[in-house]
N, C-alpha and C positions, 0 to 999 in steps of 0.2 A: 498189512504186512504179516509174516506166518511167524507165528510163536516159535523162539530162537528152538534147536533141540538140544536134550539131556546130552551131558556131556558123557563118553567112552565110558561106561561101569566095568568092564574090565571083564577076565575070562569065567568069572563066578557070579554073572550076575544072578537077581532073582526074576522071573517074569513077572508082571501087574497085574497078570487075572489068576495064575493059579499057584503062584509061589514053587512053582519048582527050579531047580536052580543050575537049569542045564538049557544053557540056547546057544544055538548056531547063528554064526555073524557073517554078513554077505558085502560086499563092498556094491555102494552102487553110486558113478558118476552123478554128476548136477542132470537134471532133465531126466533119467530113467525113472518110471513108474514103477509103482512096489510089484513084489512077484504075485505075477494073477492080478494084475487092476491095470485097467488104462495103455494109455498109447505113450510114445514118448513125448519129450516137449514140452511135458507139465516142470510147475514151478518149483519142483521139490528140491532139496540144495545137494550136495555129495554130502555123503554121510554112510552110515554103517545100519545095515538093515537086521535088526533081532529076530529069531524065530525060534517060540518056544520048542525045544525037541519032546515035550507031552503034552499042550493043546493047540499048537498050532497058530498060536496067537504073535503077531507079528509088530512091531513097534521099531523105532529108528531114531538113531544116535547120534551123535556127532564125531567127526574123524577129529583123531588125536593130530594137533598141531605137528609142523615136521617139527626133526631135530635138528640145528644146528653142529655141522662135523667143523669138529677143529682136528688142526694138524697132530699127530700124538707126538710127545715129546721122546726124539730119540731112546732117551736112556731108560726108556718106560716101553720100548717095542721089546716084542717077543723075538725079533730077529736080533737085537743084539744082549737076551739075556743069558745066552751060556759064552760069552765070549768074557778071556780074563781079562783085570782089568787092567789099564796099562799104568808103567812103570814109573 
């Protein structure tokens, strides 16, 4: 079984070979192959692809669980905050 991945580090991460603190994040479906390896159909899960923007070194993450949307509570919508209040 494949070692679970690090969960989402967020827009500052740091990369693991050179410490710079600047990467670009790639969304890639269950089954696609990292950028430049392989064919599809391999075992890899969805998840969020890293790619340091000063060495090029690439590593992959885990996708932020969804969010649960709840209904917004009337009195808290922005459509009815400038309306007066009734009488």
């Amino acid at each position: 079984m494949a070692k679970p991945l690090p969960p989402f580090s967020g827009d500052t991460t740091t990369c693991p070979k050179c410490s710079n603190t600047d990467a670009f994040t790639e969304y890639k479906p269950e089954g696609e192959p990292r950028s430049g390896f392989g064919a599809w159909g391999t075992d890899l899960p969805e998840r969020l692809e890293r790619r340091c923007a000063r060495c090029g070194f690439i590593w992959e993450e885990q996708t932020n669980p969804p969010v649960e949307e709840t209904e917004p509570d009337a009195a808290e919508s922005p459509y009815f905050a400038n309306l007066p209040d009734q009488p």
